[in-house]
N, C-alpha and C positions, 0 to 999 in steps of 0.2 A: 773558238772565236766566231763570233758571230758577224758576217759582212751584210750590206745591204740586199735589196733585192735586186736594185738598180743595178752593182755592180755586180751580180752574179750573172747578169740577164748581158751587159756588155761584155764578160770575158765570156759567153756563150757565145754571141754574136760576133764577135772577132773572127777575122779567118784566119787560118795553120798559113796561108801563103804570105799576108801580110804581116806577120812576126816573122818567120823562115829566116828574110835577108837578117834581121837581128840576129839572130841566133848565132849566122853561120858568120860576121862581122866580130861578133863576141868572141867567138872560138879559135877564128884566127887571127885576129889582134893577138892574142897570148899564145901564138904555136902551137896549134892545134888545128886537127884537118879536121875536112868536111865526113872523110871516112869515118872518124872517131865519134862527129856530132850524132853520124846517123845509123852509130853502133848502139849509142844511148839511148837513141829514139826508139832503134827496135828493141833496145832491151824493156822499155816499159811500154810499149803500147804492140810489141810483136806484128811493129809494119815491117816490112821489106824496103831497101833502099826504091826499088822501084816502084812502090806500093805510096810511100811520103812523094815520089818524084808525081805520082798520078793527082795525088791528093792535094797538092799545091796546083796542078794544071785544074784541077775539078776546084779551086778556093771555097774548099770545105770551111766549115765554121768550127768551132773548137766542140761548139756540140756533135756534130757530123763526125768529128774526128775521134773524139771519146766513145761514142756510142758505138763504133765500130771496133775499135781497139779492143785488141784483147789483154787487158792490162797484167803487169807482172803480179804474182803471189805476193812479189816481197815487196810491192811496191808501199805498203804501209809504213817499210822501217825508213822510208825517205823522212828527215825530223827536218829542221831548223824553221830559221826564218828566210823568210821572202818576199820583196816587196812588202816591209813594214808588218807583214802576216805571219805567225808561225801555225804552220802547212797539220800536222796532227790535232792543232782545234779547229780546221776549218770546218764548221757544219755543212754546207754545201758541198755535193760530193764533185761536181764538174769542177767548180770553183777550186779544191784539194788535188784530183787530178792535171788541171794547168798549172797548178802551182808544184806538183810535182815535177811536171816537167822542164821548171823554168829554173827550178832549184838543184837539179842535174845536170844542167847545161850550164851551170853557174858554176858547181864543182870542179865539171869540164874543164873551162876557162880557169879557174884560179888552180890549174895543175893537176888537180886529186887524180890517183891513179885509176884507172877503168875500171877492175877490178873491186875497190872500193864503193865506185859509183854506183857499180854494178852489183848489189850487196847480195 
């Protein structure tokens, strides 16, 4: 799928600190810790909890953030859709990447076991 340039250029430009409080809001609305959110986080980007705690004080941008990341092997078999996108045609690779991670965090939230998430 093919997205603009525009929007590939504003989910680069976003910072990891100003989505964060989302994420961790999502998570625990539906019973779920901050431990869990930031078990997923490292499993696809191989931050460290206190590695994401820097990275939010430093309001990296999602480019800063990806580019640093050492992304998981299996992070490809991440599929569905998201935000109106399904993530395996995204041609932009940063653009695939956040939407990786927003689509794991999403499993999070509606229960899916860790282990799943964690494929």
């Amino acid at each position: 799928m093919s997205t603009t340039s525009n929007h590939d250029e504003k989910i680069a430009k976003m910072s990891f600190a100003s989505v964060y409080p989302h994420y961790v809001t999502k998570v625990e609305k539906k019973g779920r810790t901050i431990a869990e959110l930031h078990k997923v986080i490292e499993w696809l980007t191989g931050y460290t909890e206190s590695q994401i705690q820097q990275l939010i004080l430093d309001k990296v941008n999602f480019s800063e953030f990806f580019s640093k990341a050492k992304l998981n092997p299996n992070a490809h078999l991440i599929t569905g859709t998201i935000c109106g996108y399904r993530i395996e045609v995204i041609e932009n690779n940063l653009t695939r990447q956040v939407r990786y991670l927003d689509k794991i965090i999403d499993e999070l939230a509606k229960g899916k076991a860790l282990e799943k998430i964690m494929r």
